[in-house]
N, C-alpha and C positions, 0 to 999 in steps of 0.2 A: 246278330240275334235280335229277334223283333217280340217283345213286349208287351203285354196287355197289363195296366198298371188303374186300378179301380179304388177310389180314393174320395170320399166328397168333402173332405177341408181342403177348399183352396189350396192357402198357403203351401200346406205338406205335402200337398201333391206338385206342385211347383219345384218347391223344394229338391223332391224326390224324383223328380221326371229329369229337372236340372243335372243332377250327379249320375245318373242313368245314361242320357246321353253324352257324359263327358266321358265317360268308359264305354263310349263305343256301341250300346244298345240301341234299336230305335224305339220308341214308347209311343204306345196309343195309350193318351190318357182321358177317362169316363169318371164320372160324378156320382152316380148309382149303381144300383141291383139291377135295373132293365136293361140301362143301356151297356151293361159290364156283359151280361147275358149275352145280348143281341152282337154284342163285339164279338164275344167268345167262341161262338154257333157259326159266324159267317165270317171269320175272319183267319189266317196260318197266322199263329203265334209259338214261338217257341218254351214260353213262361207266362203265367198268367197270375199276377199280384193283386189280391181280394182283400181290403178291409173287412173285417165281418160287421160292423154297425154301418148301414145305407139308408139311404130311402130307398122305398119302393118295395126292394127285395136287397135281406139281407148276404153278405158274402155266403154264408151257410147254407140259403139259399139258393143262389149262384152257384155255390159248389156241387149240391146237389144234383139239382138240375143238367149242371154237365154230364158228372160221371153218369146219370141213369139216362143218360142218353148216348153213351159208350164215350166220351171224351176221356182220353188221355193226352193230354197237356198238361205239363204240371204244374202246379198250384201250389202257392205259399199265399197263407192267409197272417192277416196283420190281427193279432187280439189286444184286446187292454188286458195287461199285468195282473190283473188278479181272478180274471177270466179263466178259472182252470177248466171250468165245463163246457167251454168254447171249445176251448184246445181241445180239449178229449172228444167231443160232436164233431169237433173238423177233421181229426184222424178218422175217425169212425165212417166218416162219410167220404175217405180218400183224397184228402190233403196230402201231399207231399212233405209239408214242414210246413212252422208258423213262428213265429217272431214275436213279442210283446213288445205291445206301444209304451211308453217310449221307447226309441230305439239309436244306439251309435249309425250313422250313416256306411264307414267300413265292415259292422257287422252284418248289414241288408246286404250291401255289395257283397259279401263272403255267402250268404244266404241264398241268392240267388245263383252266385257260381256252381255251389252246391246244387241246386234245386237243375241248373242246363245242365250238370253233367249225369243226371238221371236219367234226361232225355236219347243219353247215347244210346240206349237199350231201342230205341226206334230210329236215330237217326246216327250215321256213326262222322268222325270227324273230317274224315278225309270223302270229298264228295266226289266223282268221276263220270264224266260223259267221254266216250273214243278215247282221244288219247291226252284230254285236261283231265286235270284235279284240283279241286280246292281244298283249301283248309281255313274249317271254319274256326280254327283255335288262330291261327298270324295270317290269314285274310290270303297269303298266297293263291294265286291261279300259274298252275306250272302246267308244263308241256314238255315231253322233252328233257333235256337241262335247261331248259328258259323256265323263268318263271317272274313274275312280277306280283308287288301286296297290292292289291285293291284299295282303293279311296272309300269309304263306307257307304255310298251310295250305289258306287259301282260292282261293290262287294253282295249289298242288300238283294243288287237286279240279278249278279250271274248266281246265288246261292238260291235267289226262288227259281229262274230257270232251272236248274241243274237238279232240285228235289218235284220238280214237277215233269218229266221227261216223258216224251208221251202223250203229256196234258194238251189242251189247248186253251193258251191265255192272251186273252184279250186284253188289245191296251188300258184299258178302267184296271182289270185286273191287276196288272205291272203295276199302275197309278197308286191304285190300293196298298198292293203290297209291300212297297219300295218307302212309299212314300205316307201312308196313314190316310186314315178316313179324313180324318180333318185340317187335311192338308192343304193349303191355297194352290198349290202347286195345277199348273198348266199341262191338259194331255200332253201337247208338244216334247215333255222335259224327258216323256218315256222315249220318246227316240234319240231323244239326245245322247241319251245313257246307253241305249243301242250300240247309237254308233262309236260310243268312246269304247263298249268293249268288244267290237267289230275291231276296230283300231288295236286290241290290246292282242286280240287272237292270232291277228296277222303279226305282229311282232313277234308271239312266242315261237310264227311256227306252224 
């Protein structure tokens, strides 16, 4: 599951990108309202985490702007604690849920569980091209009775294959998607991951 995480304290966002990836998410993390936008618009995210105080443009702003330009992705916005008119403008303008700053780290993590399992309503668990399936709840890629868990990079590559079927995606794209805009990462590393699940298909089968 890939991540859009819009934060501009440093630290907390560090923090929070840290724990994120330790369960398995990959996070694009952005410092503003513009570049939270610009991520949001041109990038497959399956959750999208908004502070609402930014530069530039506020999350609320950010939020806006998606939904009235038909974005459903869902959205948990971060408010401060005493912000109840936040909370009530970020439902209003189709938030999915919001959190008050501060916050328990296993509470977000429960927050966001909640907030992907919204998205089944567009995306359902079990993904199928011929005669594979993934499952994006234990990472399995089965065939058959073969089936093996995916390493989360490997997992990242055949779940945007498999929801883009039909598409055609260019290696930037893979680069992008797998791996994050702000990735150091080398075109090269998209065929790497290719070919590990070129390797994975012919074993299943």
């Amino acid at each position: 599951m890939k991540l859009l995480y819009a934060e501009d304290e440093m630290a907390m966002s560090e923090a929070v990108v840290d724990i994120l990836t330790y369960h398995k998410y990959i996070v694009d993390a952005v410092y503003d309202g513009e570049d939270a936008l610009a991520y949001a618009q041109s990038g497959q995210y399956d959750g999208i985490i908004l502070d609402i105080m930014m530069p530039k443009l506020s999350g609320l702003e950010v939020l806006q702007r998606l939904r009235s330009a038909g974005c459903r992705t869902p959205v948990l916005l971060l408010t401060a604690k005493s912000e109840v008119e936040d909370q009530i403008q970020g439902l209003d303008l189709g938030t999915d849920d919001y959190l008050p700053k501060p916050f328990p780290m296993n509470l977000l993590l429960a927050r966001v569980r909640a907030m992907l399992r919204r998205r089944e309503e567009y995306t359902p668990n079990i993904l199928s091209c011929g005669s594979l399936t993934l499952n994006q709840q234990t990472f399995e890629l089965c065939c058959g009775g073969h089936r093996a868990v995916l390493p989360r990079l490997e997992y990242r590559m055949m779940e945007l294959l498999m929801l883009n079927q039909g598409r055609y995606l260019s290696t930037e794209d893979l680069l992008v998607g797998v791996w994050g805009y702000d990735s150091d990462a080398e075109i090269g590393i998209v065929w790497v991951y290719i070919s590990y699940l070129r390797k994975r298909i012919v074993a299943l089968g």
